[in-house]
N, C-alpha and C positions, 0 to 999 in steps of 0.2 A: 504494500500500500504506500502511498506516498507520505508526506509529513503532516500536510491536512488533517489525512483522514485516520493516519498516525494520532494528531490531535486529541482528535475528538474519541477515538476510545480511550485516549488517558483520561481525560475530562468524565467519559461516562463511568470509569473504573474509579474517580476520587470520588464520583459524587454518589456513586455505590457503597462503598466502602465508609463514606461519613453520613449513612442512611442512618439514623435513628428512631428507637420504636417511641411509643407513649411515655414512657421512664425515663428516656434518655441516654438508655441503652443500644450500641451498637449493635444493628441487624443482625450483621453478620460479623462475628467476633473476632476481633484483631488476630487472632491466631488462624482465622480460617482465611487471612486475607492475604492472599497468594503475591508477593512483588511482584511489581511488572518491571516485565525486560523489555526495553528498545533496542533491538538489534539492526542496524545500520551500518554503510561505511562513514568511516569519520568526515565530519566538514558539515555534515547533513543537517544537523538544529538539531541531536536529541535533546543539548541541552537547551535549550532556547524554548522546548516544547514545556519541559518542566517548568522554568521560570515563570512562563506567561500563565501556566496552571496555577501555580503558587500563586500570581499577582492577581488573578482573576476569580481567584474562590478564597483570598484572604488567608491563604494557609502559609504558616511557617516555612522556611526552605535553609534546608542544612545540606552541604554540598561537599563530596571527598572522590578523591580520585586511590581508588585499592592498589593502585599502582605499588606505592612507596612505602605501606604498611606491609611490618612484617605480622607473624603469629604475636608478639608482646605488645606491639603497639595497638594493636585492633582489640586482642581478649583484654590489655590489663597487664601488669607483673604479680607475679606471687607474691604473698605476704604471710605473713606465720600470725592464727587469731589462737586465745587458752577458750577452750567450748568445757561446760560441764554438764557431762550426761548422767544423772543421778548423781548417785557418789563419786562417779570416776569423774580425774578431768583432764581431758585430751589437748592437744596441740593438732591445729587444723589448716592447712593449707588454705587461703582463698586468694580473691585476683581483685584486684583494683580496678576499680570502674574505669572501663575501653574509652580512649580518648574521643571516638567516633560516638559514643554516645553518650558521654561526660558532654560532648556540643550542641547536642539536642538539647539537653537540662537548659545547659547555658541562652542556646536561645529562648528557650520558652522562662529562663528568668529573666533576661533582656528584654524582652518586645511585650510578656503576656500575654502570649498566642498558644493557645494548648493543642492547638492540632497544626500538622504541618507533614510536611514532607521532607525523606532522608533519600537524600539521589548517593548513590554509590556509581560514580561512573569506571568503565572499566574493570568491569568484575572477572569478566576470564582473561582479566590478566593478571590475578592474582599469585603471589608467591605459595609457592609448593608446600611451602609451612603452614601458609591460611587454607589450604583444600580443604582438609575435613571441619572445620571452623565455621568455613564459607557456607557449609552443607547444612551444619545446623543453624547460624539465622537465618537461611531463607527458610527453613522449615519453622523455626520456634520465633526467631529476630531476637535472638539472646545472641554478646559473645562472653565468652565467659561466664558468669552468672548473672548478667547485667540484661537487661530487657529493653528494647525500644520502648517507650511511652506509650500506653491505648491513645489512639488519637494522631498518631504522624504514622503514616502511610509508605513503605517501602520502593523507592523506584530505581531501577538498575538499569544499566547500559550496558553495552559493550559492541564492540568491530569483528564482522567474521576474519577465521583466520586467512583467510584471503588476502586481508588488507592489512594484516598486523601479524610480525611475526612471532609476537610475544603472547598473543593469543591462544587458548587452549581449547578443543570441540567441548563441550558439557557432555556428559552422559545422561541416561537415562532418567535417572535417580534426582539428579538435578533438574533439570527438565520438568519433571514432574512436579517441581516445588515452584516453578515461575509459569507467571503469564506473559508469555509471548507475545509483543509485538514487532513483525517486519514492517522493515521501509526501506523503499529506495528512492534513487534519486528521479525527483519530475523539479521539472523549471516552472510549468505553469502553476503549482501549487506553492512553490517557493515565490513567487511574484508576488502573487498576494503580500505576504511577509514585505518584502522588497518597497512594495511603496508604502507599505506602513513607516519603515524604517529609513523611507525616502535613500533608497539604492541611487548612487548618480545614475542620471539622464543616458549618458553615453553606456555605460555596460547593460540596461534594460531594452535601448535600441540595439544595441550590438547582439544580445544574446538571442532577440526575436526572429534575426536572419540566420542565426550562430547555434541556434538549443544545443546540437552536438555538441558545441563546447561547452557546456554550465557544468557540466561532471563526469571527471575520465580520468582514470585511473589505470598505467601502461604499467610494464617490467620490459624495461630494454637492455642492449647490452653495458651499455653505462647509466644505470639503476633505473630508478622509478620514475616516470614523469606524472604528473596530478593538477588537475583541476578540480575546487570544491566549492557549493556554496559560500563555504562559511569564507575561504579565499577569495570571492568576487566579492562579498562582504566587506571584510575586512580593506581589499582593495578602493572600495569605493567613500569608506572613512575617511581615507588616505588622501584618495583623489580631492575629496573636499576640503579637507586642512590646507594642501598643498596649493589648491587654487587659490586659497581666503588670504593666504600667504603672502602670493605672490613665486612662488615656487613650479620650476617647468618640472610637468609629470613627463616622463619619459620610458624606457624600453626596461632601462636599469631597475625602476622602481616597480614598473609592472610583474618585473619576471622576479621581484622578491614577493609575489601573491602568488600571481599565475605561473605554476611550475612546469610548464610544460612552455618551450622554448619556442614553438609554432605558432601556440594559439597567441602566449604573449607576444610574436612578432604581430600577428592580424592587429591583434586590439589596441595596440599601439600604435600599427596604421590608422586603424580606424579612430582610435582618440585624436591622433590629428586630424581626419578629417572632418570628427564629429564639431572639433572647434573651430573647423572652417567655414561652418554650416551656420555654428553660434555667429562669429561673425560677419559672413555678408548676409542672412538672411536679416531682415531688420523684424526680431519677433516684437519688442515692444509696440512699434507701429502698427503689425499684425494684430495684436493684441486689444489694442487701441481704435479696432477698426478701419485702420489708415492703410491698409497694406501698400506702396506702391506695384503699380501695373507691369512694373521689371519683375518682381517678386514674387507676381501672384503666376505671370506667365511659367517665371524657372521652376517656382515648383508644380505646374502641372505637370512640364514637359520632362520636370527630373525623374533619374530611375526611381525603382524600388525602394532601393537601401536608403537612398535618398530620403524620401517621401514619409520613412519610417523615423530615418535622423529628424526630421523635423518636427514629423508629429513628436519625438521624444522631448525634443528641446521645446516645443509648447507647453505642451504636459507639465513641467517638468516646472516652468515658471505659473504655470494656473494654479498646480497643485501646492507651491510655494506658498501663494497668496490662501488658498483654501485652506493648507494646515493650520495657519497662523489664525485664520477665524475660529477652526474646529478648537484650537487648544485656549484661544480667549473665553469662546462659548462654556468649556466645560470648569474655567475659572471663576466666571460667572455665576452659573450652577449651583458651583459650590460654595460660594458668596451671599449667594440668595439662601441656599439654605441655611445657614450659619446666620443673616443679618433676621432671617423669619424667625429665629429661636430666641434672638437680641428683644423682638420684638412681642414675641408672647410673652417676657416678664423674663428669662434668665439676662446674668449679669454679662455685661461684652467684654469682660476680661475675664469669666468663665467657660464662655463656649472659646476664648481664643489659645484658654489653657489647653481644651481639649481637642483642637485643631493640632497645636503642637504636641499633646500627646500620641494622637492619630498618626500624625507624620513621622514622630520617631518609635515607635511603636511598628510603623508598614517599614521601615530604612532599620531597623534593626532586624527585621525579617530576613532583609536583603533580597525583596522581591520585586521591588519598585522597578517601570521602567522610563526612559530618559521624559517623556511625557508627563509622567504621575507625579514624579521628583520637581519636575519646572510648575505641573499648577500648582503644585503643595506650599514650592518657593514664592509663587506669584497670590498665592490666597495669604500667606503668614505675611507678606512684606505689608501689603494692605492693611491688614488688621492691627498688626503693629503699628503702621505708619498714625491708624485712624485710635489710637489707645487715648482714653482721655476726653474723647469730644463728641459733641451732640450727637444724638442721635438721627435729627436730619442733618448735620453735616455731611454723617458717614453715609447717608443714605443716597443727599445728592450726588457725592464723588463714585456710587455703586451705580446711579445712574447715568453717571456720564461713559463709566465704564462701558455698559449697555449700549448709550447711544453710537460708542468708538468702533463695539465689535458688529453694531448693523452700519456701519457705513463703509466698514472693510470689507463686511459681508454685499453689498452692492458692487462695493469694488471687484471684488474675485467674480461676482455672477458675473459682471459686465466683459470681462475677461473671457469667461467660461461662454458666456453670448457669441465673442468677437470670434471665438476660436472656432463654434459652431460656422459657423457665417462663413468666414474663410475657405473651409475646410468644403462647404456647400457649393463655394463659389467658383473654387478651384477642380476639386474634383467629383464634385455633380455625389451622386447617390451610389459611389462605388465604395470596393472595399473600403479604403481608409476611413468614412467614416463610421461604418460597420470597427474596425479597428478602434476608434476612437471612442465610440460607447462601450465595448468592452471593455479597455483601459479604465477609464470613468466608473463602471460597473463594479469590478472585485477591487478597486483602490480603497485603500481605508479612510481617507479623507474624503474623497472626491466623493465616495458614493451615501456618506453620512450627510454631507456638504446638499446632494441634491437632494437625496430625504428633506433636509432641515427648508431649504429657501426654493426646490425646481431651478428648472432648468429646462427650456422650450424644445430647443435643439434635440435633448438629450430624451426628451418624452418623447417627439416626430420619432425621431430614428432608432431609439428602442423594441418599439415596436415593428419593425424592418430587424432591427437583428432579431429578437425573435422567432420570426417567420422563416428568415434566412439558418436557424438553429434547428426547426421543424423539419426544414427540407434535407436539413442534411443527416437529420436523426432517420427520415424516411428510406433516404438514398442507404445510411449504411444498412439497415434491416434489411434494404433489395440485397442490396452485396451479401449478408449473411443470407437469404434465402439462394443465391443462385451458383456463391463459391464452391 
């Protein structure tokens, strides 16, 4: 399965597993509740799958890689206790609480979160000391005498030995104690992610003529060559430091991401000519509705790859504009909600104690993502700023707030209008705009963005894709009846 749909049965398996009956008793009791394995090759987001789980059901998240642990660091060291059994009294061997789950305690005393998740990544690459170890906490999740907590949920990883040579097969026995999830690599499911996490413009166009290259993993006679998600990832951070800069991205930089020495020659062509594209086409103009008649002709007449580089580099500045509403909008939210509690009678320096408890409470979790961190940052500045003063003070500066984030929001639709237009004007009812309303569609901005305000363009021509989704749902059913 892919990472999507990866997703979503982690998500169905946490939210099974913290099912509670009437009492408040777990359904299904912590000991019947099987880890889950994401088995993957590396680069792929199992870990990224977890985070967003944690961040998104409010659970704890303790995070170790088995790598580096031996048999004493994971059960504990011996220690000599005096036990007295009737009359006798013995000297008894015990083990000191496992630092892997001495971390669990510590989170759940740091944040006050009593249920959460214990990601163990890389388990079968564990050392040959931890095997029989390893075998009883996925059956019990004790090591040594020590117990995971009821309430945090066990998730595990690891790389077939295909892709790691350190890797060991599981047998049977094992096997039988994990719930199994595969994933392999798809680009189209990883995009989604992509524009959430606003992937540069250039690798999302490049990869749409490119999918072969989003994950490849060789053995040649001079080693490995590899491309992975989490390397065009990591890449596209880079590229955007680097341009904010002032810093020229090049072939050098690319191929300390993209390890495979081919593809980062292509994308390195292509990042040149993706910035060639940035520069003469004039998108502000476009944007603005102004396109010049030079402009609108070249990109009819331009190729493919072309046509795609621009739609990227549109996108790319709409969805700029659109994030920046969506993440105002959701400060706002929780402003409102916060200044409505001011307002039924509690005190504005008690709900503002318990904003910054909320915040460090989710940041001691360690599951926050770059998003939740900046409203949290952009709710506490405010409140602070507003500590001390009327209550319509603080109410008018929430409304001007308001007034800031719909007037940006007119700005982005007007954008999102122009690009419509453009794209109509230039190339009539053909693919690219079909291309475009998909893009628009699984973005996590973009498609919250037209929820919240429409978008005219994007209602016409939805229903065209669509129709254009029907027909080709029809066409492959012909192919399976007549292959």
């Amino acid at each position: 399965m892919n990472i999507a749909q990866a997703k979503e049965q982690v998500f169905n398996t946490l939210r099974a597993y913290s099912a509670k009956n009437e009492y408040g008793e777990y359904i299904l009791e912590p000991d019947q509740q099987r880890p889950i394995f994401l088995m993957g090759p590396p680069g792929i987001g199992k870990t990224a799958i977890v985070r967003q789980a944690a961040e998104e059901m409010g659970l704890g998240l303790v995070s170790y890689s088995i790598t580096h642990h031996t048999r004493q660091s994971a059960l504990g060291l011996p220690k000599i206790i005096h036990k007295q059994y009737g009359n006798e009294s013995i000297d008894v061997t015990e083990y000191t609480m496992s630092e892997i789950i001495a971390s669990v305690y510590d989170c759940m005393e740091t944040s006050g979160c009593r249920e959460g998740i214990l990601f163990l990544d890389e388990v079968n690459c564990a050392s040959e000391t931890l095997t029989p170890s390893m075998l009883q906490f996925l059956q019990f999740k004790t090591f040594g005498s020590h117990k995971v907590p009821d309430g945090w949920i066990v998730v595990t990883a690891g790389n077939p030995v295909s892709y790691n040579r350190n890797a060991k097969e599981f047998d049977v026995v094992t096997w039988d104690r994990l719930k199994r999830v595969d994933i392999e690599p798809d680009y189209e499911a990883w995009k989604a992610y992509a524009y959430q996490t606003r992937v540069h413009a250039s690798i999302l166009s490049y990869l749409e003529v490119r999918k072969e290259n989003f994950y490849k993993i060789e053995e040649t006679v001079n080693g490995k060559r590899f491309v992975t998600a989490r390397g065009w990832s990591d890449l596209s951070t880079i590229i955007r430091l680097y341009e904010e800069q002032g810093i020229a991205v090049d072939k050098a930089l690319i191929g300390q991401y993209i390890q495979d020495d081919k593809i980062a020659d292509d994308f390195a062509s292509y990042y040149d000519l993706f910035n060639k594209y940035r520069s003469d086409y004039k998108l502000n103009e476009i944007l603005e509705g102004k396109a010049p008649d030079e402009i609108r002709k070249r990109a009819a007449d331009a190729p493919f790859d072309e046509k795609l580089a621009l739609l990227g580099l549109l996108l790319d500045k709409v969805n700029e504009s659109i994030s920046e509403v969506i993440r105002q909008e959701d400060v706002v939210t929780e402003l409102r909600n916060v200044l409505k509690e001011v307002k039924e009678g509690k005190g504005f320096s008690e709900v503002t104690d318990h904003e910054e408890e909320v915040y460090t409470r989710f940041r001691r979790m360690g599951v926050l993502s770059a998003d939740a961190r900046a409203k949290y940052d952009a709710v506490l500045a405010f409140l602070r700023k507003h500590s001390g003063k009327a209550f319509d003070e603080i109410r008018a500066d929430y409304e001007q707030l308001v007034s800031d984030m719909k007037e940006k929001a007119k700005g982005a639709g007007a954008k999102l209008d122009a690009l419509f237009s453009f794209a109509e004007d230039v190339w009539g009812e053909g693919q690219e705009i079909l291309i475009l309303v998909t893009e628009l569609t699984i973005g996590y901005y973009s498609s919250r963005f037209i929820a919240r305000y429409g978008c005219e363009g994007y209602y016409k021509y939805s229903e065209s894709l669509k129709f254009y989704e029907r027909k080709l749902e029809i066409l492959k059913k012909g192919e399976s009846i007549w292959a």
